[in-house]
Chimera marker file (.cmm) of the C-alpha trace (Angstrom):
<marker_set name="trace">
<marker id="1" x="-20.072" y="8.788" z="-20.081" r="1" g="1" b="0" radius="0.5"/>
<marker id="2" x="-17.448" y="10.124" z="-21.468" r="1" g="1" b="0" radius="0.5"/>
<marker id="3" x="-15.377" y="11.088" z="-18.047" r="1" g="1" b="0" radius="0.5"/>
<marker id="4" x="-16.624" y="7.781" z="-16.557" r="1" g="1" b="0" radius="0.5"/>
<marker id="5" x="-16.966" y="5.378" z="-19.574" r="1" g="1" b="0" radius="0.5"/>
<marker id="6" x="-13.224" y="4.649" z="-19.337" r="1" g="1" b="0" radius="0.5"/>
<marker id="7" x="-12.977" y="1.292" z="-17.509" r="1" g="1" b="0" radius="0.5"/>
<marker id="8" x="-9.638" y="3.406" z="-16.042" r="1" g="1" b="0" radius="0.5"/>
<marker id="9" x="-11.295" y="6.153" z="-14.188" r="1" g="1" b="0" radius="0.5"/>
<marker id="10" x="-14.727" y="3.757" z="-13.081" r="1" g="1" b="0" radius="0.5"/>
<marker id="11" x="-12.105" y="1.406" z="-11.756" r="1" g="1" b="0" radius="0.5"/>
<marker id="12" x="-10.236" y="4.107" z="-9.609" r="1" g="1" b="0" radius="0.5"/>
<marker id="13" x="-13.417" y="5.369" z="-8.221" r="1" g="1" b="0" radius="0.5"/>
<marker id="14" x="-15.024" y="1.944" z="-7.401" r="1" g="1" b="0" radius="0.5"/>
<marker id="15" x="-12.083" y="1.151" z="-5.441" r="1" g="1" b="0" radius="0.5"/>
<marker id="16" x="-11.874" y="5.067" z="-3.951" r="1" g="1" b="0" radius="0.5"/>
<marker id="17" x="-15.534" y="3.810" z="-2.582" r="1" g="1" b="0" radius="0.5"/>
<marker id="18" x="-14.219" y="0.291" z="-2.081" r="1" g="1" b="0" radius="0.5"/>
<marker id="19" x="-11.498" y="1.232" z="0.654" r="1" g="1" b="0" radius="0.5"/>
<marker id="20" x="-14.022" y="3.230" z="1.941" r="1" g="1" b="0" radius="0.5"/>
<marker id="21" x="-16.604" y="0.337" z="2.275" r="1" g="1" b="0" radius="0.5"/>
<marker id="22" x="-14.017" y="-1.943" z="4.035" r="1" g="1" b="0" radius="0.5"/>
<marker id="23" x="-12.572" y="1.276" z="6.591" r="1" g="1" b="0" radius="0.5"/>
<marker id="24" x="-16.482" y="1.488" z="7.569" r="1" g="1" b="0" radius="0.5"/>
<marker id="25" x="-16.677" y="-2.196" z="7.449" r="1" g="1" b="0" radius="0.5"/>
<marker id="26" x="-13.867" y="-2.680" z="9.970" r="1" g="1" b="0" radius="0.5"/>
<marker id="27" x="-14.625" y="0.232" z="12.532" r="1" g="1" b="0" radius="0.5"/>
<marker id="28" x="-18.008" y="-1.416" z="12.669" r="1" g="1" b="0" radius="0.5"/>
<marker id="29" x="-16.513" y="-5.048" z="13.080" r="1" g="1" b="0" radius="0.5"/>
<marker id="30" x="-14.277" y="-3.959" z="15.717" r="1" g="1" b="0" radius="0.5"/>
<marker id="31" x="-16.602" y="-1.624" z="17.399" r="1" g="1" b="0" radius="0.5"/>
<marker id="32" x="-17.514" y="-2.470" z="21.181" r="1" g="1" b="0" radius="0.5"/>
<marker id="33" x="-20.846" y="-3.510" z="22.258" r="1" g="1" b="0" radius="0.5"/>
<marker id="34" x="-23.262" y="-0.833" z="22.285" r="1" g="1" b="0" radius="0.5"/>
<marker id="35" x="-26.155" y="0.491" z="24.624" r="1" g="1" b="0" radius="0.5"/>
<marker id="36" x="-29.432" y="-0.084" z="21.776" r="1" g="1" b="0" radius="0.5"/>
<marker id="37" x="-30.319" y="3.681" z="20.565" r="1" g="1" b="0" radius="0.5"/>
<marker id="38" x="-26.906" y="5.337" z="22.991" r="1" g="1" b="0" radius="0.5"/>
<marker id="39" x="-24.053" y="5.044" z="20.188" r="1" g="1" b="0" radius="0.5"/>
<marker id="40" x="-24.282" y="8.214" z="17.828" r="1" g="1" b="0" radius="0.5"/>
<marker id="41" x="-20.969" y="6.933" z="16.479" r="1" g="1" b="0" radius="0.5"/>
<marker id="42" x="-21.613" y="3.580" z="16.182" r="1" g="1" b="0" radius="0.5"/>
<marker id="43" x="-25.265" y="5.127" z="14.087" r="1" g="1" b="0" radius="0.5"/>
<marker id="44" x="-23.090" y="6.946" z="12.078" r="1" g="1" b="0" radius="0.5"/>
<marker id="45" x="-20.450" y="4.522" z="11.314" r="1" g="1" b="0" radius="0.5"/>
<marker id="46" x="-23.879" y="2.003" z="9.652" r="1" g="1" b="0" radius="0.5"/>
<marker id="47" x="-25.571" y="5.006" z="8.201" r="1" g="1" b="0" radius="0.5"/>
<marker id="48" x="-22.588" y="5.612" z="6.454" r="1" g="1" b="0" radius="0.5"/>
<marker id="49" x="-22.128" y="2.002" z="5.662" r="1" g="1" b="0" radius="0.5"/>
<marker id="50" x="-25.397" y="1.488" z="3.919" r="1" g="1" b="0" radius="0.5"/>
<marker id="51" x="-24.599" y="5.616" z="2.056" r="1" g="1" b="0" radius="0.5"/>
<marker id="52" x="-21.101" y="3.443" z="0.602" r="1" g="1" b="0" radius="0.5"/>
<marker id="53" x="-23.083" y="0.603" z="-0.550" r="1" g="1" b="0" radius="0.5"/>
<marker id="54" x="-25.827" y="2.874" z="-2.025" r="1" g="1" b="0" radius="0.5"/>
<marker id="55" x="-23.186" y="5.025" z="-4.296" r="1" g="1" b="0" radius="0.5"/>
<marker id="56" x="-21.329" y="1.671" z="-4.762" r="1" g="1" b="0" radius="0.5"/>
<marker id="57" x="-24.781" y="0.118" z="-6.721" r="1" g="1" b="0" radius="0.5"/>
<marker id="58" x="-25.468" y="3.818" z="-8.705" r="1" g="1" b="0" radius="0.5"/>
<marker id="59" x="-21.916" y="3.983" z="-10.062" r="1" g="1" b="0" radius="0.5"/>
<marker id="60" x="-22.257" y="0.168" z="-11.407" r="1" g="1" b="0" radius="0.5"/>
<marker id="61" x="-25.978" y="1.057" z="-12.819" r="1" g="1" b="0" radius="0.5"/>
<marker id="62" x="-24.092" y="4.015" z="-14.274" r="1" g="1" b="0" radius="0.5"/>
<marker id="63" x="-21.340" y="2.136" z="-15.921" r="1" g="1" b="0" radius="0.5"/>
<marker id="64" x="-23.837" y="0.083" z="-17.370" r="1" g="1" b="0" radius="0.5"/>
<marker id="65" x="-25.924" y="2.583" z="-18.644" r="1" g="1" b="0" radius="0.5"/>
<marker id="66" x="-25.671" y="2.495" z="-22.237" r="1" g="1" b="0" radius="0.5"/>
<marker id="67" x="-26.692" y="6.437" z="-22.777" r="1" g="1" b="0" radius="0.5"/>
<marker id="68" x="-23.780" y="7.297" z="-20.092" r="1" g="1" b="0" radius="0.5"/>
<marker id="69" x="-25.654" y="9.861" z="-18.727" r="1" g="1" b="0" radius="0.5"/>
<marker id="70" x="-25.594" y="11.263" z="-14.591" r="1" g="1" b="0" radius="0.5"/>
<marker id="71" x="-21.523" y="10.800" z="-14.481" r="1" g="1" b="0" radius="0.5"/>
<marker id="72" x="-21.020" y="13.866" z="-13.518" r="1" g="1" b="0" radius="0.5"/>
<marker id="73" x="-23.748" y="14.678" z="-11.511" r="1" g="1" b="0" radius="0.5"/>
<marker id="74" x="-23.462" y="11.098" z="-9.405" r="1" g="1" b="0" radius="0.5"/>
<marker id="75" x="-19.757" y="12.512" z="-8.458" r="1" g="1" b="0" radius="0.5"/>
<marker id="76" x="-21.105" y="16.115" z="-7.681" r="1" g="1" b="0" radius="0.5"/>
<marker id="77" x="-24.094" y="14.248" z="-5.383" r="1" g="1" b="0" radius="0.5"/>
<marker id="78" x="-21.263" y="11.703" z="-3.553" r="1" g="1" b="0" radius="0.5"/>
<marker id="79" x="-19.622" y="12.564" z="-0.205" r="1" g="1" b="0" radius="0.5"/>
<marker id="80" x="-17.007" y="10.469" z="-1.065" r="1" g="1" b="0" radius="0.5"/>
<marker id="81" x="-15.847" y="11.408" z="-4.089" r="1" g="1" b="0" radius="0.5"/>
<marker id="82" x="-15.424" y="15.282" z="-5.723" r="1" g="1" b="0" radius="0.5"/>
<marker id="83" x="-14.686" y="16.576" z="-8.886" r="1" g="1" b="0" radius="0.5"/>
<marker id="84" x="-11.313" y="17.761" z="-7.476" r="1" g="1" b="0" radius="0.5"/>
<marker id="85" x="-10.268" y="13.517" z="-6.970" r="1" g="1" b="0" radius="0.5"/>
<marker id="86" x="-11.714" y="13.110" z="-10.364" r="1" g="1" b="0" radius="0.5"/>
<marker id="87" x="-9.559" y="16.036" z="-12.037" r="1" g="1" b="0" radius="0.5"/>
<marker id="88" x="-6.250" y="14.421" z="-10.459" r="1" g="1" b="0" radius="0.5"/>
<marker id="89" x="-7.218" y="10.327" z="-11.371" r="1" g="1" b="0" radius="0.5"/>
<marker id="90" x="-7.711" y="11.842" z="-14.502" r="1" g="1" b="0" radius="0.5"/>
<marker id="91" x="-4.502" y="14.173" z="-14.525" r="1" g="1" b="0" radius="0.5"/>
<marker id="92" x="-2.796" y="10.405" z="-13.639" r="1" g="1" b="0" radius="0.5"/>
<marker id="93" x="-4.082" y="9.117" z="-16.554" r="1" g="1" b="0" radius="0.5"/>
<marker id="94" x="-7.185" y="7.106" z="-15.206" r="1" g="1" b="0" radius="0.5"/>
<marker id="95" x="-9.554" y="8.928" z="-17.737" r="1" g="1" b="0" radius="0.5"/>
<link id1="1" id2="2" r="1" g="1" b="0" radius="0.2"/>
<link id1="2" id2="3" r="1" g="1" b="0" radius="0.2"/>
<link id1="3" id2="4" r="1" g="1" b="0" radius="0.2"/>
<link id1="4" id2="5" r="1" g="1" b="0" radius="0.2"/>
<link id1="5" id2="6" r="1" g="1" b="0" radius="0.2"/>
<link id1="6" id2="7" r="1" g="1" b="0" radius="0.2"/>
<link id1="7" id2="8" r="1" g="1" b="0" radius="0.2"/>
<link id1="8" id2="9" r="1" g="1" b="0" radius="0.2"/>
<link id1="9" id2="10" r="1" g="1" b="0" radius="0.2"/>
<link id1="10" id2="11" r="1" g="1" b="0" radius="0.2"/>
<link id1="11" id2="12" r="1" g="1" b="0" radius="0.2"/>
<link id1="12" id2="13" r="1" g="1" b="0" radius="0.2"/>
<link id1="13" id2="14" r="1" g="1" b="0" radius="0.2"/>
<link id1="14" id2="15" r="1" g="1" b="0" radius="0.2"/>
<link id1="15" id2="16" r="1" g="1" b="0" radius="0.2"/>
<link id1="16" id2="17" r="1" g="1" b="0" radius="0.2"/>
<link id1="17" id2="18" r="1" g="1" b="0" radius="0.2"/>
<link id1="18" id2="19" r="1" g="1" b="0" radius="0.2"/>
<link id1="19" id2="20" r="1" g="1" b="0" radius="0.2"/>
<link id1="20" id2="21" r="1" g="1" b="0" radius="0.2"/>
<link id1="21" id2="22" r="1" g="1" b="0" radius="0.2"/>
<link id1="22" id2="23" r="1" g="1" b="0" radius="0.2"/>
<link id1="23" id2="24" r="1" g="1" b="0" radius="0.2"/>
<link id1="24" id2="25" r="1" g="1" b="0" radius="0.2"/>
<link id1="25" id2="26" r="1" g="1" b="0" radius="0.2"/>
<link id1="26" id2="27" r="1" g="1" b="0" radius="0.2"/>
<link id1="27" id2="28" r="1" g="1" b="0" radius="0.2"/>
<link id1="28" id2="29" r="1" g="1" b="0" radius="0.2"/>
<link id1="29" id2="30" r="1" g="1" b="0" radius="0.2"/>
<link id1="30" id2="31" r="1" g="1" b="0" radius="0.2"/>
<link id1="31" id2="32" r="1" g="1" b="0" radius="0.2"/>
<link id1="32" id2="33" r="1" g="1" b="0" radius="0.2"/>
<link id1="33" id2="34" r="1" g="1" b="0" radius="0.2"/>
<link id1="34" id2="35" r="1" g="1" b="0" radius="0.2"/>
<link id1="35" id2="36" r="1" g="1" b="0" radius="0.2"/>
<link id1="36" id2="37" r="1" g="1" b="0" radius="0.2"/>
<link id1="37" id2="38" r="1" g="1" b="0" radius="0.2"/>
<link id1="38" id2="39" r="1" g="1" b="0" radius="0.2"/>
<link id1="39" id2="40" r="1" g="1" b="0" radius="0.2"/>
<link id1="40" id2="41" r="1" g="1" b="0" radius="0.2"/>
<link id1="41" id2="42" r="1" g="1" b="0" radius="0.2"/>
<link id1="42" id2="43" r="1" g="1" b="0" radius="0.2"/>
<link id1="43" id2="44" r="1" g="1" b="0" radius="0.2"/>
<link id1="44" id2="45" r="1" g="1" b="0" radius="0.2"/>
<link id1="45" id2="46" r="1" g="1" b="0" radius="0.2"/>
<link id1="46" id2="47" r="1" g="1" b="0" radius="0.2"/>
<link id1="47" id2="48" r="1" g="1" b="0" radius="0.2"/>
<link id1="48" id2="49" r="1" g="1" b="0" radius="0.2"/>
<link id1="49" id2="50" r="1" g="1" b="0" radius="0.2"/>
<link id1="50" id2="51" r="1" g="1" b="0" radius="0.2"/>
<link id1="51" id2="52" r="1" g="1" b="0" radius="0.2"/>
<link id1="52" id2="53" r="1" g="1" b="0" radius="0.2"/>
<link id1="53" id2="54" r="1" g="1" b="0" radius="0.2"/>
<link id1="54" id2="55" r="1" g="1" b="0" radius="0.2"/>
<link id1="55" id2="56" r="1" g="1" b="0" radius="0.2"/>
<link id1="56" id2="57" r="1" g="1" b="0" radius="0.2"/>
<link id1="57" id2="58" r="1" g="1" b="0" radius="0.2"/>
<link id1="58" id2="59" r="1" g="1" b="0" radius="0.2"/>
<link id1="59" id2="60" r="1" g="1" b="0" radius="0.2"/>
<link id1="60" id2="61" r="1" g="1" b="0" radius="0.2"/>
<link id1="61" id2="62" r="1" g="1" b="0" radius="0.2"/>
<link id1="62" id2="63" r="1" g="1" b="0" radius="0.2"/>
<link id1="63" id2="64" r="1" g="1" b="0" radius="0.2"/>
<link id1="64" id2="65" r="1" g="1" b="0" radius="0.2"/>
<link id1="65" id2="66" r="1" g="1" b="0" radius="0.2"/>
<link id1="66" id2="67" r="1" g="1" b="0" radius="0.2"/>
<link id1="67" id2="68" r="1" g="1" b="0" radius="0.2"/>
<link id1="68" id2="69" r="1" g="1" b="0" radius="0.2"/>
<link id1="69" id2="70" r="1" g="1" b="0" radius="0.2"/>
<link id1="70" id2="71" r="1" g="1" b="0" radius="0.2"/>
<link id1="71" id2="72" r="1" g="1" b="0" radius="0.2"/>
<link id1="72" id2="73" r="1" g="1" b="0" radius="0.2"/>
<link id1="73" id2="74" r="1" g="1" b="0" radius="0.2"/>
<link id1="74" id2="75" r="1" g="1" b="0" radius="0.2"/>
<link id1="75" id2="76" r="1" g="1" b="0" radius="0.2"/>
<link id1="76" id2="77" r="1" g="1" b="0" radius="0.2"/>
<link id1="77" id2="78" r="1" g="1" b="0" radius="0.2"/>
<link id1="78" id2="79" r="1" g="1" b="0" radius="0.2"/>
<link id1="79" id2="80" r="1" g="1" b="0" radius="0.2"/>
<link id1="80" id2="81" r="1" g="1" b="0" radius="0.2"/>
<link id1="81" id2="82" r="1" g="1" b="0" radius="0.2"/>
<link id1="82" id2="83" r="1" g="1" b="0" radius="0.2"/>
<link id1="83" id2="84" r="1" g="1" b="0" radius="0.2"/>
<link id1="84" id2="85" r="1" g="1" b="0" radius="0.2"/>
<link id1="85" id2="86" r="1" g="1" b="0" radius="0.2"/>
<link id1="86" id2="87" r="1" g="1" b="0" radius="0.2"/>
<link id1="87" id2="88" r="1" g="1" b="0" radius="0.2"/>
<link id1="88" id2="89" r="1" g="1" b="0" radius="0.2"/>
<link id1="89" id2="90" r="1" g="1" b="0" radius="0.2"/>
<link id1="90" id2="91" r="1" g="1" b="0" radius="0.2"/>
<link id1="91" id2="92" r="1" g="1" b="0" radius="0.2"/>
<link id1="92" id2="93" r="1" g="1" b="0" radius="0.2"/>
<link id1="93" id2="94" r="1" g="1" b="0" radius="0.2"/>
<link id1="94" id2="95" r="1" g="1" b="0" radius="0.2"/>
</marker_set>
């Protein structure tokens, strides 16, 4: 894919995903025993966990798709990331 191809720009948006992977990660870890089924946070905080891990695994299968196709739409679909971030890594020469 031509805007996500470059090993540059894939790099800078696995670890964009990355950081936010380990933040999740360690709000979870630290996180004080909960009441089963009382915690919206604490819900939140794994739901968003396993979202992270889920976009981490489609923007691997992506780079490894030979055709390079869904780039663009993968960033458009990702809470995390937004063609705004992807204009400026680009702009600093990531792709």
């Amino acid at each position: 894919f031509e805007s996500g191809r470059d090993g540059k720009l894939w790099s800078a948006l696995r670890e964009r995903l990355e950081e936010k992977r380990i933040e999740t990660f360690n709000a979870l870890k630290g996180y004080p025993p909960q009441v089963a089924g009382c915690d919206t946070h604490y819900q939140f905080l794994a739901e968003q966990r396993a979202r992270i891990s889920g976009e981490l695994r489609q923007l691997e299968a992506l780079r490894n798709d030979q055709a390079g196709e869904g780039f663009d739409e993968f960033v458009r679909a990702s809470i995390y990331l937004d063609d705004e971030m992807v204009a400026s890594l680009r702009a600093q020469g990531h792709g």
